[in-house]
N, C-alpha and C positions, 0 to 999 in steps of 0.2 A: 606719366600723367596721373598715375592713382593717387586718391587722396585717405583713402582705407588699405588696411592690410598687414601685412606679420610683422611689418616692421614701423609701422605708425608710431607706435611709442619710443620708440627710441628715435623716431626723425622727429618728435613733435615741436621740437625749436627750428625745423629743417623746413618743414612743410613738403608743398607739392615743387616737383621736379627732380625730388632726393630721392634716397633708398624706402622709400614707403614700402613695396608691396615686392620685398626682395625674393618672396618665397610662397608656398598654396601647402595648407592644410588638407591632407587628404583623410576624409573620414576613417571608421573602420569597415570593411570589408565594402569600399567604395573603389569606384574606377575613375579618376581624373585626366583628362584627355591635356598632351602636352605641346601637342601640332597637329593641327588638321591645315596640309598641305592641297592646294588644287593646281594642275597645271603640268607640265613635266618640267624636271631638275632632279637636282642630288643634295640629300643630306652631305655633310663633309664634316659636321663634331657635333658631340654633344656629348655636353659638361651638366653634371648633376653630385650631388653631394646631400646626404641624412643622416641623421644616427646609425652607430655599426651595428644595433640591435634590430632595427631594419632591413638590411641588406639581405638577407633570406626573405622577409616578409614582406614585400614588396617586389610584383610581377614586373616586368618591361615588356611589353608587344608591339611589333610593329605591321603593318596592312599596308600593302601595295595595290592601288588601281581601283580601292573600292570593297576589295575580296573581305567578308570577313574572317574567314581566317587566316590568323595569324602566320607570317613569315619568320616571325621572331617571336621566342616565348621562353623566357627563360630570367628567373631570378635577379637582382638586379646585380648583386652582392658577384653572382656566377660570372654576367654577363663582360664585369670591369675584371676578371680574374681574382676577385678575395671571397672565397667561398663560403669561410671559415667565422663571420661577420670579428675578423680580428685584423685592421688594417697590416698591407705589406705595399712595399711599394714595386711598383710593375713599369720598366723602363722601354717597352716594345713600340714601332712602329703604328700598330694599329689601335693599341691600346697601352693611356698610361695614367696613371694612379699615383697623385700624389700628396704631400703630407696636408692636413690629416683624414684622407678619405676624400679629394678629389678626385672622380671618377671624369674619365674622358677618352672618349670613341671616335676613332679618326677612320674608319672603315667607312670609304663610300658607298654611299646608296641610293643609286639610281630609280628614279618613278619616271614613268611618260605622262600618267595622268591624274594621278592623286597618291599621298601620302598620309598615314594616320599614325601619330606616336601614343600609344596612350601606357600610363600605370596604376595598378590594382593594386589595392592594400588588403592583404588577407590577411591582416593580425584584428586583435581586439581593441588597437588603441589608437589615437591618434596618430598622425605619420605630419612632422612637417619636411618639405622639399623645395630644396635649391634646384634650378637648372633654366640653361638655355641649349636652345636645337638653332645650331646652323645650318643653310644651304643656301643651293644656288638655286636658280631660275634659267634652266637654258636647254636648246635642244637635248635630245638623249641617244647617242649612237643606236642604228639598230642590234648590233652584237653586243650590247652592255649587258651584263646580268645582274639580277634580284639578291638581293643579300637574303640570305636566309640562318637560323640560329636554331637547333632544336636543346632541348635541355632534358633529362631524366637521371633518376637516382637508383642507386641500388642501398638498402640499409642498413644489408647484413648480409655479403656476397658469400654465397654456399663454397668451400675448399672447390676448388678446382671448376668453377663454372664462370660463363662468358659474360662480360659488361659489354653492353651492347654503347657505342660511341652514337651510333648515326646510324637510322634505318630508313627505307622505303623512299630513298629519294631515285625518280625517274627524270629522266631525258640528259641534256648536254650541260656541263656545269663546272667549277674549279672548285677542290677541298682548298678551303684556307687556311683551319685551323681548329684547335681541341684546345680546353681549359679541363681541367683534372682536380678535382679535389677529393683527398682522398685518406681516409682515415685507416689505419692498423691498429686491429684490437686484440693482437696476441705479440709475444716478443719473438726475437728472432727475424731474419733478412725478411721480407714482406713480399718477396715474389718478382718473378721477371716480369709478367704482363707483356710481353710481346701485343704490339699493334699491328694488326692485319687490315689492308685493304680490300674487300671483295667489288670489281667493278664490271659491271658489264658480261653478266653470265658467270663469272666465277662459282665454282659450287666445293669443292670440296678443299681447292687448294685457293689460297688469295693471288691478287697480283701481284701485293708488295707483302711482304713477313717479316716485323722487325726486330733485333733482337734483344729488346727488352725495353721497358717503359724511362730507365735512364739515357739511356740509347735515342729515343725517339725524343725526348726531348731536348738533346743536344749536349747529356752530359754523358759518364762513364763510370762505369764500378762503382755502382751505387752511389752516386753524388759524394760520397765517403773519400773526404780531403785527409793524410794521415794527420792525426792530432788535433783536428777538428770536428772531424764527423760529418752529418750530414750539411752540406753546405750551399743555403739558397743564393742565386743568382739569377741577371735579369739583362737581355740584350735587346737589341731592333726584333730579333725573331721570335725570339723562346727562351725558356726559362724554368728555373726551382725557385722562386719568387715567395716562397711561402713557407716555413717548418718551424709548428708549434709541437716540444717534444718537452719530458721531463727530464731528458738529459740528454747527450751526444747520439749514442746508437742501440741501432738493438731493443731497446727497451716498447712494451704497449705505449697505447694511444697517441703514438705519433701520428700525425697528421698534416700532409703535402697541398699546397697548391702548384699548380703546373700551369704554365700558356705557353 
């Protein structure tokens, strides 16, 4: 129906009922609301695409029921699995990324009574954005649960100290999943990283102890194919989706993404 918009000029022999208003200009360090949902249903995709100089600078949140705080708060670049704002492509169930930097979230998300998507532009420049939210409208089982997403970084992990994945979550709930990006700033093997789950009073020992971060993500001995190196790949569950390196193995600044 728009007859203004990002895309006016190039529909201007089109007019109204065309691509007019295919995209929103989000200020700098402004917050643009991208669904305000009322009612109960489930989200079921949403598709969004920006410049990859963006994809760290720009928040994604999301609010269930009204709450202001956020159930989802996390980068947007992090949220589709490319960390690194250097597209890869991510073939997974829940999330898939494809060429050049379509971003798309198939993880349901149940509300009973209201929904709120909104994104925050924390850089200094203008941000333009692609995107539609789908869902539905319909009862909500009562054992349905809240998607929720936390996000934190570490910038310079001290030799031998803990990255914390996921804290302070209380009551009854399913892990879904971990995205990992993850930079090495000295040469030589980059560590096992074992992921530990602590659930439900756990104190000193976990429940689950994994045996190493290649391990947990579904590969083995170091992702290290022989006469390859390290070698990304991408399924329905999980993945090495991501390896910006100066050369095969071993060497600094290599840098993983993981879903």
């Amino acid at each position: 129906m728009a007859t203004e918009g990002t895309g006016a000029e190039s529909a201007r022999d089109l007019g109204q009922g065309w691509k007019v208003s295919p995209s929103i200009k989000i200020q700098p360090r402004a917050l643009a609301t991208l669904a305000d949902i009322r009612g109960a249903g489930a989200i079921q995709h949403i598709w969004l695409t920006t410049h990859t100089r963006h994809w760290r600078q720009l928040v994604l949140r999301l609010h269930w029921e009204g709450d202001e705080r956020p159930a989802v708060e996390v980068p947007v670049g992090d949220f589709f699995c490319n960390g690194w704002g250097e597209f890869s492509q991510v073939g997974s169930l829940p999330v898939a990324v494809n060429p050049n930097g379509g971003f798309n979230s198939y993880w349901e998300m149940p509300f009973r009574r209201a929904a709120r998507l909104t994104i925050e532009n924390v850089a200094d420049e203008e941000v333009v954005l692609y995107y539609q939210v789908d869902y539905v409208v319909t009862e909500v089982p009562d054992d349905a649960a809240y998607f929720h997403a936390q996000w934190r970084r570490n910038r310079s992990l001290p030799y031998k100290e803990v990255h914390t994945l996921l804290d302070d979550v209380q009551g009854s709930g399913q892990y879904v999943g971990t995205y990992l990006a993850w930079g090495v700033n000295s040469s030589g093997w980059w560590g096992e990283g074992e992921i530990k789950f602590y659930l439900d009073g756990d104190d000193e020992f976990p429940t689950i102890c994994g045996t190493g971060t290649e391990d947990y993500f579904g590969g083995a001995w170091n992702f290290d194919v022989p006469g390859q190196g390290y070698t990304p790949y991408t399924t329905p569950f999980l993945g090495l989706n991501q390896v910006l390196r100066p050369d095969g193995l071993y060497r600094s600044q290599q840098r993983f993404g993981m879903h």
